[in-house]
C-alpha positions as CSV (number, residue, x, y, z in Angstrom):
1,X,76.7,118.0,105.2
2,X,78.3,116.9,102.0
3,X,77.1,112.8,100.9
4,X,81.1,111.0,100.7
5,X,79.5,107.9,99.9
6,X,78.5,108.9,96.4
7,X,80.8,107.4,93.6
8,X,82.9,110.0,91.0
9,X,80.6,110.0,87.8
10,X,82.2,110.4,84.4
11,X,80.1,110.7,81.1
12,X,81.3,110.7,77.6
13,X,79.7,110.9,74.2
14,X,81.4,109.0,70.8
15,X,79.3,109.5,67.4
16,X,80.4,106.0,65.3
17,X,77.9,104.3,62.5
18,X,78.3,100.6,63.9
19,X,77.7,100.9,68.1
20,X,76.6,97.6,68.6
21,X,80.2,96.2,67.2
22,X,82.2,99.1,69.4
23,X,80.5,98.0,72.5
24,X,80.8,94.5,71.7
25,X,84.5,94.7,71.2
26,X,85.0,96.7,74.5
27,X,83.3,94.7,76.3
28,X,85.1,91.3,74.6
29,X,88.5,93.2,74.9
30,X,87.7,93.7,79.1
31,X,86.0,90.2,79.6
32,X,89.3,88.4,79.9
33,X,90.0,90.5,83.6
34,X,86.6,91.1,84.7
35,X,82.7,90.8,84.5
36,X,81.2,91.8,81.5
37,X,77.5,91.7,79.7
38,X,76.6,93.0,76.7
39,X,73.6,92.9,73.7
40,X,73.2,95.1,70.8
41,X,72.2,98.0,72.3
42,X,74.1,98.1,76.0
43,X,77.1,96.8,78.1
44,X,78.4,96.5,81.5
45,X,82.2,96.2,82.3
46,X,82.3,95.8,86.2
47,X,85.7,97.1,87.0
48,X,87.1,97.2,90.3
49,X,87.3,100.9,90.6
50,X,83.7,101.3,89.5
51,X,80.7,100.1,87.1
52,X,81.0,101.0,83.1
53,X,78.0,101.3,81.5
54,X,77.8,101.6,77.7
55,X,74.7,102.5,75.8
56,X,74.1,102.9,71.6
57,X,71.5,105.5,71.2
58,X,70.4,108.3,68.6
59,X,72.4,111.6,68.3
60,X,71.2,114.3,69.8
């Protein structure tokens, strides 16, 4: 039996030298319409359509 409760999951990787000022302007940009969070190193847009999560890590 297939699970249709599970959500469509989307994943995308963006090399840039300053991630902590990328996610902070997404995340300002999408704060005027909806819920948003953010620190240096993360951020959370909650859209209606579905949770964005960003993260600033090392390159693999």
């Amino acid at each position: 039996m297939t699970d249709t409760t599970a959500q469509p999951l989307s994943s995308a990787t963006i090399a840039t030298v300053e991630p902590a000022r990328i996610i902070a302007r997404l995340c300002k940009h999408w704060g005027h319409k909806f819920p948003v969070s953010h620190d240096d190193t993360q951020g959370r847009i909650e859209l209606p359509f579905g949770l964005c999560l960003l993260r600033a890590g090392r390159a693999n």
